[in-house]
C-alpha positions as a Markdown table, in Angstrom:
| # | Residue | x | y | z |
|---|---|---|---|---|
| 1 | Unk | -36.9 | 2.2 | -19.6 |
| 2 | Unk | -34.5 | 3.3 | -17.8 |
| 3 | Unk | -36.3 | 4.3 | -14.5 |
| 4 | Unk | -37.9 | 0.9 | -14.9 |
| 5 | Unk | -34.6 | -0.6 | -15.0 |
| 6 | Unk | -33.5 | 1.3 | -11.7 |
| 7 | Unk | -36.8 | 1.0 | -10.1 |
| 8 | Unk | -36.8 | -2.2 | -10.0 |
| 9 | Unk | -33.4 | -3.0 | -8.7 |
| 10 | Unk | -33.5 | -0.8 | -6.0 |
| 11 | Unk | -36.4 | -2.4 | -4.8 |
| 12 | Unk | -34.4 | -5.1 | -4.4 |
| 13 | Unk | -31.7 | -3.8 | -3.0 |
| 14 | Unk | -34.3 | -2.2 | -0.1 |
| 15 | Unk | -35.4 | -5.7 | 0.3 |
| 16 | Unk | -32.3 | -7.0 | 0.8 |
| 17 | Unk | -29.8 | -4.7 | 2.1 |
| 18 | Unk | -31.3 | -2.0 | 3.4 |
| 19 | Unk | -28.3 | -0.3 | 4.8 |
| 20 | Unk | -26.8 | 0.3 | 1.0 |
| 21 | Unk | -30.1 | 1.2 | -0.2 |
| 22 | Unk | -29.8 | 4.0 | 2.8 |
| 23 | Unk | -26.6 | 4.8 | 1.7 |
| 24 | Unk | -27.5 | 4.7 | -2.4 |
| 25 | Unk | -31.1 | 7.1 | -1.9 |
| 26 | Unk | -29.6 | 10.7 | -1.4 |
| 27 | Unk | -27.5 | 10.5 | -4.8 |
| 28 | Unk | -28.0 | 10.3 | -8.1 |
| 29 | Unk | -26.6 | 8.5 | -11.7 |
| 30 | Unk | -23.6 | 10.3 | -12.8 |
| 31 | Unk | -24.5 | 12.4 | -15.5 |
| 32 | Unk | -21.3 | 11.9 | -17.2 |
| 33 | Unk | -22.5 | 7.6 | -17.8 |
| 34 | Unk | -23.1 | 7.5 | -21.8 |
| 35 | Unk | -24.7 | 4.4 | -23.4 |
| 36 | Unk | -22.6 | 3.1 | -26.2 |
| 37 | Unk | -24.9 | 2.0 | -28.8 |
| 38 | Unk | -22.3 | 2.1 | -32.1 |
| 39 | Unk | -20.7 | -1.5 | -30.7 |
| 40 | Unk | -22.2 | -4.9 | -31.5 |
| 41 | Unk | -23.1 | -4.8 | -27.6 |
| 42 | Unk | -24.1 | -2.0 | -25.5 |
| 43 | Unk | -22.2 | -0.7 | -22.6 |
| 44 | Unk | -21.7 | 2.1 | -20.8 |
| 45 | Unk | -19.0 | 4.9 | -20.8 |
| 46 | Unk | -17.8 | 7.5 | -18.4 |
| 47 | Unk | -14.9 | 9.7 | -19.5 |
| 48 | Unk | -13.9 | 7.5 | -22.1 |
| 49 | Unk | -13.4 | 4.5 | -20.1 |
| 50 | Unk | -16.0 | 1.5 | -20.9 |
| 51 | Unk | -17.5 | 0.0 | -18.0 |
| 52 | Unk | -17.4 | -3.2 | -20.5 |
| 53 | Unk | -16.1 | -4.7 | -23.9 |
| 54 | Unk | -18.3 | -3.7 | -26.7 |
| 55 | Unk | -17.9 | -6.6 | -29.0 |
| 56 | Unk | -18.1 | -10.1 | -26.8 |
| 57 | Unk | -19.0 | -9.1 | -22.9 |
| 58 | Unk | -19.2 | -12.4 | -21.4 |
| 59 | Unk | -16.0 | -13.7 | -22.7 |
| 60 | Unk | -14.7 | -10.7 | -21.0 |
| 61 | Unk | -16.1 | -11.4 | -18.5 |
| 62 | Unk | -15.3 | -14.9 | -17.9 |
| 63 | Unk | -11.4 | -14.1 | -18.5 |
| 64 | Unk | -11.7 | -11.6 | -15.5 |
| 65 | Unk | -13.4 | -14.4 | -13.3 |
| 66 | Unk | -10.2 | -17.0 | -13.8 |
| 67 | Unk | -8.7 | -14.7 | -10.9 |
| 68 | Unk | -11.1 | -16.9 | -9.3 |
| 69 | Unk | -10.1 | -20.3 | -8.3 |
| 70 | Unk | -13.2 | -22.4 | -9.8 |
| 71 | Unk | -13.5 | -24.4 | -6.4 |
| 72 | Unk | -13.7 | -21.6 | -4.7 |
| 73 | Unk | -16.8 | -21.3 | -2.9 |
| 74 | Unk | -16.5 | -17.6 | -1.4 |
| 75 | Unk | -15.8 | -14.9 | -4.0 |
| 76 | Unk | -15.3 | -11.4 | -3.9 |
| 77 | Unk | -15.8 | -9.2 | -6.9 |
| 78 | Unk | -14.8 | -5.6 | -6.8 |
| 79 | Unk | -16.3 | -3.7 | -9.4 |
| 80 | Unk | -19.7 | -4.8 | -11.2 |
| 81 | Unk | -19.3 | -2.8 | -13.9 |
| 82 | Unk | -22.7 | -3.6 | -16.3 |
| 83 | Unk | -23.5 | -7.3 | -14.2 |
| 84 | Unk | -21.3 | -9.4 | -16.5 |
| 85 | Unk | -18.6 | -10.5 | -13.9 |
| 86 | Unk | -21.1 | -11.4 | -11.2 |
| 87 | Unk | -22.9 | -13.0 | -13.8 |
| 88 | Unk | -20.1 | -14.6 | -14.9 |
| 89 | Unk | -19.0 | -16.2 | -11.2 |
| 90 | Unk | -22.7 | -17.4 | -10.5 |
| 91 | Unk | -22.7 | -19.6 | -13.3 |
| 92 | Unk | -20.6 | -21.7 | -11.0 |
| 93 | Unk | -21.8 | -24.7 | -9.1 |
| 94 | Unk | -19.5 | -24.6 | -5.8 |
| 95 | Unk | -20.0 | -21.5 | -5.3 |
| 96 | Unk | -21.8 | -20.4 | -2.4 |
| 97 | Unk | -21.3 | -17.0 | -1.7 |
| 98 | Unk | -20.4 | -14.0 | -4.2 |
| 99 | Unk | -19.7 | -10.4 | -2.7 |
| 100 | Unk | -20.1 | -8.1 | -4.6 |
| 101 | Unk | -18.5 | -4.5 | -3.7 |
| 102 | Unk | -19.4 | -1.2 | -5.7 |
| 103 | Unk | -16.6 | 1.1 | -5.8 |
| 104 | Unk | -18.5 | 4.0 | -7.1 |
| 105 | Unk | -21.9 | 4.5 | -5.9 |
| 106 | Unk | -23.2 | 7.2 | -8.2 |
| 107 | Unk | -21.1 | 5.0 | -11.3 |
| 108 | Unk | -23.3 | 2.1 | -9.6 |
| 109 | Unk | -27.1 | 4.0 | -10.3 |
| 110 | Unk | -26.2 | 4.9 | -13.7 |
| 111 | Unk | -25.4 | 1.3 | -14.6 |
| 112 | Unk | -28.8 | 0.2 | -12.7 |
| 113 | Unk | -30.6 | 2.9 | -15.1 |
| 114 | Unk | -29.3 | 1.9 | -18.4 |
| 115 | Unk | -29.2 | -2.1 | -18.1 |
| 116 | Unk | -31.1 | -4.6 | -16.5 |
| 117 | Unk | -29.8 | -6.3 | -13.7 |
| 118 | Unk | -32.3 | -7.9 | -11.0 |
| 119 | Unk | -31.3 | -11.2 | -12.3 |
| 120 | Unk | -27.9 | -11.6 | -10.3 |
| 121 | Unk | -28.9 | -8.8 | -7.8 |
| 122 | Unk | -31.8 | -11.3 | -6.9 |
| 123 | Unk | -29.6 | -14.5 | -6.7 |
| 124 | Unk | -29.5 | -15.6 | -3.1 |
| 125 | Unk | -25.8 | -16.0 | -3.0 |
| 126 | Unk | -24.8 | -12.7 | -3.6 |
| 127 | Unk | -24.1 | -10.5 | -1.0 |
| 128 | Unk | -23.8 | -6.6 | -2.1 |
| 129 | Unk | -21.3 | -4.2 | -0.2 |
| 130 | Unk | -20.2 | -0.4 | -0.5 |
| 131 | Unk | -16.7 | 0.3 | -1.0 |
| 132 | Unk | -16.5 | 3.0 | 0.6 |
| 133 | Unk | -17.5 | 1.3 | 3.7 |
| 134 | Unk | -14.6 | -1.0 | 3.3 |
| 135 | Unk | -10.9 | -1.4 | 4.4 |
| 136 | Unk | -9.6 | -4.6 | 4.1 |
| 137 | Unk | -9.0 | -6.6 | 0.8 |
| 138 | Unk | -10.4 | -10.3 | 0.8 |
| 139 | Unk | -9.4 | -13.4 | -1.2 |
| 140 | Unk | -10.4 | -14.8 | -3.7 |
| 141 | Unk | -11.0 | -12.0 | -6.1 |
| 142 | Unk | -11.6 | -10.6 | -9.3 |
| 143 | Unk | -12.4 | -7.1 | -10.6 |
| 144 | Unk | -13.2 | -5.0 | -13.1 |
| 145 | Unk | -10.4 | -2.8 | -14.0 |
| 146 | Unk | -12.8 | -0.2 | -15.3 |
| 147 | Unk | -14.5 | 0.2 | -12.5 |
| 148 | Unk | -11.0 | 0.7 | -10.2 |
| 149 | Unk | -10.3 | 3.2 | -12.7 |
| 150 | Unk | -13.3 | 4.9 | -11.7 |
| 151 | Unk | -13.0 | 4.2 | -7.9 |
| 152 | Unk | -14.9 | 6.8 | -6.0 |
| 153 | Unk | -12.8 | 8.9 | -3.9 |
| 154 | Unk | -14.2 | 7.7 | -0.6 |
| 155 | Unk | -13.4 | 3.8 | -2.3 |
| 156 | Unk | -10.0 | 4.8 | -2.8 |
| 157 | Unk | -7.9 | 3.3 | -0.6 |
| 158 | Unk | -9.9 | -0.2 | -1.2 |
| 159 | Unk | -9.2 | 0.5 | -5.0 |
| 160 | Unk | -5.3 | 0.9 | -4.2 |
| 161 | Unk | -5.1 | -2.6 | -1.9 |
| 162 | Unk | -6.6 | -4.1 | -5.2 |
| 163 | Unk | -4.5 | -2.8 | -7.7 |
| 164 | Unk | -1.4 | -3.6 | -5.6 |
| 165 | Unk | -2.7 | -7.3 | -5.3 |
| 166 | Unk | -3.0 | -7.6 | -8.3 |
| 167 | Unk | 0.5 | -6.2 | -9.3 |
| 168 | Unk | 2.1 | -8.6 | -6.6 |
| 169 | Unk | 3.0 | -11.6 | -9.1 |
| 170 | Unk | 4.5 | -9.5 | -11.5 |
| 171 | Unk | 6.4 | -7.5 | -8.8 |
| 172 | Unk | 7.3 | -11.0 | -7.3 |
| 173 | Unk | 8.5 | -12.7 | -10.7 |
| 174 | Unk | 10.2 | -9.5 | -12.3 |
| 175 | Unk | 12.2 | -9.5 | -8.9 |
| 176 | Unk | 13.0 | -13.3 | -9.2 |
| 177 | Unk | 15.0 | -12.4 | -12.5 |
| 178 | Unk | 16.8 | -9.3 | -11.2 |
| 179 | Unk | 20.3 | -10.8 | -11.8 |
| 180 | Unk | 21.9 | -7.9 | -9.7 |
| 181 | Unk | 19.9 | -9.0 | -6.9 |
| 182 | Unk | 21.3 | -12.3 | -7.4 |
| 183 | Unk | 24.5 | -11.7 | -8.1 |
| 184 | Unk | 24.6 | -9.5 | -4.5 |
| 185 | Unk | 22.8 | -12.3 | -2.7 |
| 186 | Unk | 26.2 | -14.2 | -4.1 |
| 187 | Unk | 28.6 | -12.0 | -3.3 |
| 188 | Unk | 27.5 | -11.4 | -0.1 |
| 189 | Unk | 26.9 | -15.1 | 1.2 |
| 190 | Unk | 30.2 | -15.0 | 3.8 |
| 191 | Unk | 29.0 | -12.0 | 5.2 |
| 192 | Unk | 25.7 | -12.8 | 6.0 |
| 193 | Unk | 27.0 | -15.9 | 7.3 |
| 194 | Unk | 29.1 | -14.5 | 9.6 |
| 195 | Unk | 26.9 | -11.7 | 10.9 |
| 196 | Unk | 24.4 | -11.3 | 13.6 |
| 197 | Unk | 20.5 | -12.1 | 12.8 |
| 198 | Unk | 18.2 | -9.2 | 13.4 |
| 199 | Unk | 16.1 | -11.1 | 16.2 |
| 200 | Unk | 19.3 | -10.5 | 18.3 |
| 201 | Unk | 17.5 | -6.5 | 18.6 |
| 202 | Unk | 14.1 | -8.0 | 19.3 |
| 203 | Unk | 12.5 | -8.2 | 22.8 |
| 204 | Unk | 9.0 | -9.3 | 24.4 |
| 205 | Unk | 8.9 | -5.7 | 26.1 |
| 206 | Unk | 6.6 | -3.3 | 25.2 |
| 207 | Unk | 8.3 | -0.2 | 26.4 |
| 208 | Unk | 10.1 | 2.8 | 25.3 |
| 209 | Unk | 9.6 | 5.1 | 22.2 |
| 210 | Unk | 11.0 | 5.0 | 18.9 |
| 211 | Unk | 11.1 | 6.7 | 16.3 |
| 212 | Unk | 11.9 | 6.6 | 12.3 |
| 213 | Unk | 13.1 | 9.1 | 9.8 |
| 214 | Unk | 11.6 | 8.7 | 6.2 |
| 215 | Unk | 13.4 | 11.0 | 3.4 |
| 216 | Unk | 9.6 | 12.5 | 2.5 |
| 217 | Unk | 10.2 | 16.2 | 2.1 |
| 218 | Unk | 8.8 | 16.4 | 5.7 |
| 219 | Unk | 11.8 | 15.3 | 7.4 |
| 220 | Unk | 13.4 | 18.8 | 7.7 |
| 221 | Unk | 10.4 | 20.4 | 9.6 |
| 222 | Unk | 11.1 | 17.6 | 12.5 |
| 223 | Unk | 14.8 | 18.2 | 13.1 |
| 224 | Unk | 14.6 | 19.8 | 16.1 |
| 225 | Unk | 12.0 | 17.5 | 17.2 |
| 226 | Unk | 14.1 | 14.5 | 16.6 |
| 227 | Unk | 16.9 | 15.7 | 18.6 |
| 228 | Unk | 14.9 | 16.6 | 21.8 |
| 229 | Unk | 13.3 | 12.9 | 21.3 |
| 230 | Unk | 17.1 | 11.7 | 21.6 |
| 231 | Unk | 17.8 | 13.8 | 24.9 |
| 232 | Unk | 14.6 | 12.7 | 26.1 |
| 233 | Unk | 16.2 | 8.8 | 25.8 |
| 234 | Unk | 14.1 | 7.9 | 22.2 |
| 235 | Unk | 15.8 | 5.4 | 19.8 |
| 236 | Unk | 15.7 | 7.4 | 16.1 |
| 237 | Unk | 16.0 | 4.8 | 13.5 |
| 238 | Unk | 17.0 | 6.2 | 10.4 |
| 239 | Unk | 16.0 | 5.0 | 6.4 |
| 240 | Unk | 18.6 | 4.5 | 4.3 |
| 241 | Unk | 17.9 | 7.8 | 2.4 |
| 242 | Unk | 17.3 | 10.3 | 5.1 |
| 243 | Unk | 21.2 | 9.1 | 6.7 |
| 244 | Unk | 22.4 | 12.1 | 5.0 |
| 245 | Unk | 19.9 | 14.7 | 5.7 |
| 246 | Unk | 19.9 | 13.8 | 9.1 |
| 247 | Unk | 24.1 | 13.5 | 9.4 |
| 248 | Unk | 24.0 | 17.6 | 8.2 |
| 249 | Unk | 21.5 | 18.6 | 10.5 |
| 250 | Unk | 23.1 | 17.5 | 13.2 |
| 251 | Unk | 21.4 | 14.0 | 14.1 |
| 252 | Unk | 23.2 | 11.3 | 14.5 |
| 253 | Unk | 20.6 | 8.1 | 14.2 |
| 254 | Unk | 20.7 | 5.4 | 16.4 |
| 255 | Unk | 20.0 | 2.6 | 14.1 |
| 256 | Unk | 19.7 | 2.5 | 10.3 |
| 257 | Unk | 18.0 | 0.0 | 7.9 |
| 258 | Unk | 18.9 | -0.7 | 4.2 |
| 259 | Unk | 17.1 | -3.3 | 1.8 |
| 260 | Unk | 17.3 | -2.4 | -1.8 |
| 261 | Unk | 19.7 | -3.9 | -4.4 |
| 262 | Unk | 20.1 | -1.5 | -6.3 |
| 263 | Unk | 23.9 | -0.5 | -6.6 |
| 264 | Unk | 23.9 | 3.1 | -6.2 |
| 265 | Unk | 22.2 | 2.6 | -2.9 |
| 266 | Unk | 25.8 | 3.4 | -1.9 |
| 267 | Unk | 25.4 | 6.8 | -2.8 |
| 268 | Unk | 23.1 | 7.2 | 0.3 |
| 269 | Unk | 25.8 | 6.1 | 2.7 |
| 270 | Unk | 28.1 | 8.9 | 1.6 |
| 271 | Unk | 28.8 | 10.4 | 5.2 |
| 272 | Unk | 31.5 | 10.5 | 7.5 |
| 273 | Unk | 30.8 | 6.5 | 8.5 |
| 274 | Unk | 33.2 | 7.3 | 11.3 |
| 275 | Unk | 30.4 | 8.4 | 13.5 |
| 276 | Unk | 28.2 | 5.1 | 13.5 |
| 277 | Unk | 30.9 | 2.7 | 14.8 |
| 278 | Unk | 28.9 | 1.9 | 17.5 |
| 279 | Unk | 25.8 | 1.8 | 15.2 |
| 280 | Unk | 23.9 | -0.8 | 14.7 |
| 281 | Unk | 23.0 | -1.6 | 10.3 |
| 282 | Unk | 19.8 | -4.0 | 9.3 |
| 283 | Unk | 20.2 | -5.2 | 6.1 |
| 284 | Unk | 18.8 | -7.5 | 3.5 |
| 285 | Unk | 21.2 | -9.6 | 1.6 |
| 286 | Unk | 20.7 | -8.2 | -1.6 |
| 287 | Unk | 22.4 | -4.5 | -0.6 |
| 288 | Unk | 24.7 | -3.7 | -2.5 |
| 289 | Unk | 28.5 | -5.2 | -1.0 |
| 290 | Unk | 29.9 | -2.0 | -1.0 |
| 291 | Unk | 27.6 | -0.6 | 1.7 |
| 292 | Unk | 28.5 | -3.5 | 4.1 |
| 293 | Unk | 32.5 | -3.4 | 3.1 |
| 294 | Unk | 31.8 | 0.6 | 4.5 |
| 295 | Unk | 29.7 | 0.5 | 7.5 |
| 296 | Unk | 31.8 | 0.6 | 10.6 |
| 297 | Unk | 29.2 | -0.8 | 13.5 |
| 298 | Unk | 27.8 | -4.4 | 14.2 |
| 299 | Unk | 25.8 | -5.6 | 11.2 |
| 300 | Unk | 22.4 | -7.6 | 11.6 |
| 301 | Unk | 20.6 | -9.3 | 8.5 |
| 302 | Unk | 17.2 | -9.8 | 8.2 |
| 303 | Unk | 15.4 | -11.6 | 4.9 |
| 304 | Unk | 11.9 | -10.7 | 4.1 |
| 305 | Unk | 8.8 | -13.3 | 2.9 |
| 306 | Unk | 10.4 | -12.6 | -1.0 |
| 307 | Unk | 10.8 | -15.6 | -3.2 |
| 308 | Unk | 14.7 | -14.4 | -3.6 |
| 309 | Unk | 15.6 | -15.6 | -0.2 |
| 310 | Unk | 14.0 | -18.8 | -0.3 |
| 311 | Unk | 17.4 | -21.0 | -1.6 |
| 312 | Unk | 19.7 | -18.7 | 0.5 |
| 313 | Unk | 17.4 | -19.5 | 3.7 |
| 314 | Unk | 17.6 | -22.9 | 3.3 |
| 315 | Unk | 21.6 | -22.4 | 3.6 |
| 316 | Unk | 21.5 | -19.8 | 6.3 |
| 317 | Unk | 18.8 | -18.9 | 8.7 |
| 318 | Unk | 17.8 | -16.0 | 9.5 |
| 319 | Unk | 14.7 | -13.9 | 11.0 |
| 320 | Unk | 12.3 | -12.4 | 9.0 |
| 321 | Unk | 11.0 | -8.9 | 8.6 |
| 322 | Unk | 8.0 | -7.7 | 7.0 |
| 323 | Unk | 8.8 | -5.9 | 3.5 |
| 324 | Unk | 6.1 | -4.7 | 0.7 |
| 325 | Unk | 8.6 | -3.1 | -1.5 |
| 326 | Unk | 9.4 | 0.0 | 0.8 |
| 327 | Unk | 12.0 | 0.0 | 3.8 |
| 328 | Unk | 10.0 | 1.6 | 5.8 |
| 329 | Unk | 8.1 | -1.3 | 6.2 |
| 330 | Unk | 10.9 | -3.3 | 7.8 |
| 331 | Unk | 11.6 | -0.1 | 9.9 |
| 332 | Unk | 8.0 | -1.2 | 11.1 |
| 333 | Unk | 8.3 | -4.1 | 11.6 |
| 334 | Unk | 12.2 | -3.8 | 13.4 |
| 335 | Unk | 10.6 | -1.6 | 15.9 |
| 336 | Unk | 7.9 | -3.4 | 16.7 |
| 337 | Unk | 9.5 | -6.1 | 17.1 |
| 338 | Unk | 12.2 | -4.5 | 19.3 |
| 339 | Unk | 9.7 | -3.8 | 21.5 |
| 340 | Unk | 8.4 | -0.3 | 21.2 |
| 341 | Unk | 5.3 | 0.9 | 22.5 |
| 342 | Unk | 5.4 | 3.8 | 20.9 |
| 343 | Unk | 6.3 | 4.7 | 16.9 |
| 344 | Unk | 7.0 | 8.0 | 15.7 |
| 345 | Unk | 7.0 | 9.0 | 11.8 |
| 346 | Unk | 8.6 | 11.6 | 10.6 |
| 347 | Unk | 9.1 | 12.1 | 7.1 |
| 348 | Unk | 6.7 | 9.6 | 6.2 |
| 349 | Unk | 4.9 | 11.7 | 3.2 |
| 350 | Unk | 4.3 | 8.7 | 0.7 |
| 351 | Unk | 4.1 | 12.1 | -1.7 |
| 352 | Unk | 5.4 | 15.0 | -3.3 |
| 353 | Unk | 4.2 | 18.1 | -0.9 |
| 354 | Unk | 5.3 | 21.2 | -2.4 |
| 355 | Unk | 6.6 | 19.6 | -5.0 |
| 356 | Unk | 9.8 | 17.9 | -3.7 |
| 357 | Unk | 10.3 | 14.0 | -4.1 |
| 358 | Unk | 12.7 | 13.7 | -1.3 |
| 359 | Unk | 14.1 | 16.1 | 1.9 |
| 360 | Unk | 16.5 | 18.8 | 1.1 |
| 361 | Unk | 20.0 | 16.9 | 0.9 |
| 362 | Unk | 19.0 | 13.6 | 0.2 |
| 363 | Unk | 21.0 | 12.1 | -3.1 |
| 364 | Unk | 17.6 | 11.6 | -5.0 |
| 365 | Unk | 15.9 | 15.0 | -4.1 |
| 366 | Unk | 14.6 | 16.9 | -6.6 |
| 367 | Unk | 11.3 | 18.6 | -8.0 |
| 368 | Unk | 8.5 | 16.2 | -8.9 |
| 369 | Unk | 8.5 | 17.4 | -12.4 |
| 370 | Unk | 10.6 | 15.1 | -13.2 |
| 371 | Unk | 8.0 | 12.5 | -12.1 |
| 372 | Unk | 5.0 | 11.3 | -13.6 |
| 373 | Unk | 3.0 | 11.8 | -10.7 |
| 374 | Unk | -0.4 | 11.4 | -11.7 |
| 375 | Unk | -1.8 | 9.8 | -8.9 |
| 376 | Unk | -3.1 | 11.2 | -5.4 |
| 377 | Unk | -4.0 | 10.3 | -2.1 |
| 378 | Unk | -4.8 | 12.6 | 1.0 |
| 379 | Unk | -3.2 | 14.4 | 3.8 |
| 380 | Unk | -3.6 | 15.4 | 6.9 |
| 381 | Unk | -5.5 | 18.1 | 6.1 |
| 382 | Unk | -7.9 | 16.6 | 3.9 |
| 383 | Unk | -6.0 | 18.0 | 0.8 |
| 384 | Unk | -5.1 | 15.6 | -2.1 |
| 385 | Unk | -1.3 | 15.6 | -2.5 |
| 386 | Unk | 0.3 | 14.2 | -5.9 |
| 387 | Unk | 2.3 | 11.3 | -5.7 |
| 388 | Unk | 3.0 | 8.0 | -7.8 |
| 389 | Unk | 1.3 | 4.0 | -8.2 |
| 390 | Unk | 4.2 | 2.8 | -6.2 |
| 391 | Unk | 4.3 | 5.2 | -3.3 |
| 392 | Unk | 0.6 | 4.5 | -2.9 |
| 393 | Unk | 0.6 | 1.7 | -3.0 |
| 394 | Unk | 3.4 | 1.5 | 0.1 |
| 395 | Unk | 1.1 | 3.7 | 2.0 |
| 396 | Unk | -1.4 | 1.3 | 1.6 |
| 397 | Unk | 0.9 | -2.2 | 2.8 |
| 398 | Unk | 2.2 | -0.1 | 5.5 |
| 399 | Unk | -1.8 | 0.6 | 6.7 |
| 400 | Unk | -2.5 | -2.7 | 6.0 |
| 401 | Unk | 0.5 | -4.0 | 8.1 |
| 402 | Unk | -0.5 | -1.2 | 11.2 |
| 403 | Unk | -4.6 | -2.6 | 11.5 |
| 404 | Unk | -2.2 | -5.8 | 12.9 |
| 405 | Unk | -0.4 | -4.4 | 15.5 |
| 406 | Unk | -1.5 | -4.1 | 19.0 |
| 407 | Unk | -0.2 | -2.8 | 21.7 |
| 408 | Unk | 1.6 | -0.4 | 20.0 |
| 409 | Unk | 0.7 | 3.9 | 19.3 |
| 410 | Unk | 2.0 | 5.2 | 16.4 |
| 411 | Unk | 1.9 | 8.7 | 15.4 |
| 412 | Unk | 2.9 | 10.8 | 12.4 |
| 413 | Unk | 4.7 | 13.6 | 12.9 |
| 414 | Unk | 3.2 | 15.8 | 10.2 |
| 415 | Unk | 0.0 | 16.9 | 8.5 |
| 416 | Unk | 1.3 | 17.8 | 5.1 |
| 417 | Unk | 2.4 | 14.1 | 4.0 |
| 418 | Unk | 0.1 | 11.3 | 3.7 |
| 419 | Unk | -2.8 | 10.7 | 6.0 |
| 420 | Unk | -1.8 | 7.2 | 7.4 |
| 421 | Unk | -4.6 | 4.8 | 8.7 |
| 422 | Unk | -3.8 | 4.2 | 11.9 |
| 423 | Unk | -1.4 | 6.6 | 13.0 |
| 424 | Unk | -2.4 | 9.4 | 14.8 |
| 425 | Unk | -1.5 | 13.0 | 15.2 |
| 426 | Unk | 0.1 | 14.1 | 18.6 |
| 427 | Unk | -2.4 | 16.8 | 19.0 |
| 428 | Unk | -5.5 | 14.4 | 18.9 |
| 429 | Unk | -4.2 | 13.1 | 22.3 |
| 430 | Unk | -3.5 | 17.0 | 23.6 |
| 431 | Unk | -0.2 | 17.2 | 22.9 |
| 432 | Unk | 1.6 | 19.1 | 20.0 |
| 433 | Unk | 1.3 | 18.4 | 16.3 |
| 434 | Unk | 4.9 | 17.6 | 15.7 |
C-alpha cells in the first residue's frame, strides 16, 4: 500500500512539476517516519514530533488555515504535513491559487508512502514548491508547525523567516505594554523635541565606505583592520555594545547607534564620554534618559515602523529607520541611507563561536553556557555554529532587508560568525578575508 500510495503521487507530481519530481527522484522516505496507529486517526511521526493531531485532523487543520484571510484568493502553505492543511484551504470557494511548499523533501516521500494524497496534489489550483529552493517569505500564509520543526537543513533559512512572522504580533503587542518603554518615550519627549532628526546624516550620494562594529565575539580579530579603514578615510559606526570594546582597543568610532529601552543599556556607555564630543548619537526615543543626559556630541533621533511611536509621531516628526528587533538593523539602514556604497561588518556573528556571547570587554560577555542555545545556523565555513531563536531570527530580517538594497556592496569581515545572505567575503573579489 504504501508504494501504491507513493507511486501514484509521484506520477503526478512528474506530470505536473517536473522540476520537483527531478529534484524528489534521487532520495528516499526517511526511515525514521513511524505510522501512528494507537490514535483514533493515523498520522505519522518522526522523532516524536506528529506530523498531525491524532484525535480530530481536520479541525486541526482548519484552526491552522484561519492564518488565512478567507477572501484570500492566493495562499501559501508551508508545510503539508499528512495533506490536511491543503485540504483544509481548498475547501474554499475564492480561492484560486494554493502553494504549497515542502520543507523537508525526504519528510515529504515518507508522508506520500504512508497516506493517500493525489486528491489535493491533483487539484488544479495547487501549485507545489521546494523549500529548499526558496528565499523569500510570501503572504498570506499558514503552516504547519510540525513540519517547521522538521525543516530540512537546506529549508532552513525559509523555516526561520516563517517562525519569525509568525512571532511578529506577539513581539509587536508584548512591546506595546512595555511600561518602561513608555515611561522613557515620556520622559524623554523635550529632548527628542529639541534634537536633530536622523535624515539630517542622510544624502542621495552613493559614495564612500562604511563600516559597523557588532559586539559578536568576532569584533576583536578586526581591530587592527578597523583602524587602518579609519586612516584610509572610512566612517566606523559603532553598536551600542561594542562602544567599549572598541574605546580599549584603541578605536575611537565615528558614529554610534542606540535603540533598546532597556535601562541598563547605560552600562554600555560606560567610557570616558569625553572623547565623542564631536560624535554624532542615533537614538530611538525609548533609550533609556540617562544615556542622552551623558552623551557629549550632537544627538539625532530616528523612530522605527513600531506601533510605540505611532502617538509620539503624530506629536513630533521624525524619520524612520528600519528596525526588526536588532540595532544592527538601523545601523543598516543609517548607512545606507547616508549614502554608502560600500558596508563593512565586523562583529556581525549572530552566534556564539567558540562559545562567547559577546567580544571580550563588552558589559554582557560571557560563555554561552549560560545560554540556552539550542538553535544553529551556518558560517562561513559551512560549519553550524550554536546560537539562539532571537539571534536567528535577526540574521534572517537583516538578509531579508539586504535582498532590497541596490547599489550598495556589503561585506562581512569574518568567516567564523554567521554566513549572511548577501554579504560577501573580501577575498571572493581578490582581496583579503578580513
Amino acid at each position: 500500500m504504501e508504494t501504491t500510495y507513493r507511486q501514484a503521487a509521484s506520477g503526478l507530481i512528474r506530470q505536473r512539476w517536473p522540476q520537483v519530481a527531478a529534484a524528489l527522484e534521487p532520495l528516499s522516505p526517511t526511515p525514521a517516519a513511524q505510522r501512528c496507529t494507537g490514535t483514533p486517526q493515523q498520522t505519522l511521526m518522526v522523532d516524536g514530533i506528529h506530523l498531525s493531531s491524532g484525535y480530530d485532523r481536520a479541525s486541526e487543520a482548519q484552526q491552522q488555515a484561519m492564518l488565512v484571510p478567507e477572501a484570500a484568493a492566493v495562499a501559501w502553505v508551508y508545510g503539508v504535513g499528512v495533506g490536511d492543511l491543503p485540504r483544509a484551504l481548498l475547501l474554499r470557494k475564492n480561492l484560486k491559487t494554493l502553494h504549497a511548499v515542502v520543507l523537508n523533501r525526504e519528510l515529504f516521500l515518507a508522508s506520500l508512502s504512508h497516506f493517500q494524497q493525489t486528491d489535493w496534489l491533483a487539484d488544479e489550483r495547487v501549485v507545489l514548491h521546494l523549500g529548499a529552493e526558496m528565499v523569500d517569505l510570501q503572504t498570506p500564509f499558514c503552516a504547519s508547525p510540525a513540519c517547521l520543526k522538521l525543516a530540512e537543513d537546506a529549508a532552513a533559512s525559509l523555516r526561520d523567516c516563517v517562525v519569525l512572522e509568525l512571532d511578529t504580533l506577539y513581539l509587536n503587542e508584548r512591546f506595546l505594554a512595555n511600561e518602561t518603554a513608555r515611561q522613557q518615550l515620556e520622559e524623554n519627549a523635550s529632548r527628542v523635541a529639541g534634537d536633530a532628526d536622523v535624515s539630517a546624516l542622510f544624502s542621495p550620494q552613493r559614495d564612500g565606505a562604511a563600516l559597523i562594529a557588532a559586539a559578536g565575539p568576532t569584533l576583536a580579530d578586526h581591530y587592527d583592520d578597523i583602524k587602518q579603514f579609519q586612516r584610509q578615510g572610512g566612517v566606523v559606526v559603532a553598536l551600542d555594545a561594542a562602544l567599549r570594546p572598541l574605546v580599549l582597543a584603541g578605536i575611537r568610532p565615528d558614529l554610534v547607534v542606540t535603540v533598546d529601552s532597556l535601562p541598563e543599556v547605560y552600562h554600555l556607555f560606560e567610557v570616558d564620554l569625553s572623547l565623542f564630543e564631536d560624535t554624532p548619537l542615533v537614538y530611538f526615543p525609548v533609550v533609556h534618559q540617562r544615556v542622552l543626559a551623558a552623551w557629549p556630541g550632537r544627538r539625532y533621533v530616528a523612530y522605527s515602523d513600531s506601533p510605540i511611536y505611532r502617538d509620539l509621531s503624530r506629536r513630533v516628526s521624525h524619520s524612520r529607520l528600519f528596525s526588526a528587533g536588532s540595532v544592527i538593523h538601523c545601523a543598516m539602514d543609517l548607512v545606507v541611507k547616508m549614502g554608502f556604497g560600500k558596508v563593512l561588518l565586523a562583529g556581525a556573528d549572530f552566534s556564539y563561536p567558540e562559545g562567547m556571547s559577546h567580544v571580550e570587554n563588552a558589559v554582557y560577555a560571557m560563555p554561552t553556557a549560560r545560554y540556552k542555545a539550542k538553535e544553529w545556523l551556518v558560517n562561513g565555513m559551512g560549519e553550524k555554529n550554536s546560537t539562539t531563536k532571537n539571534l536567528r531570527g535577526y540574521l534572517r530580517d537583516l538578509e531579508r532587508y539586504l535582498r532590497g538594497c541596490d547599489g550598495v556592496e556589503v561585506f562581512n569581515l569574518s568567516r567564523r560568525g554567521a554566513k549572511i545572505e548577501g554579504a560577501r567575503y573580501l577575498d571572493e573579489t581578490g582581496g583579503e578575508d578580513g
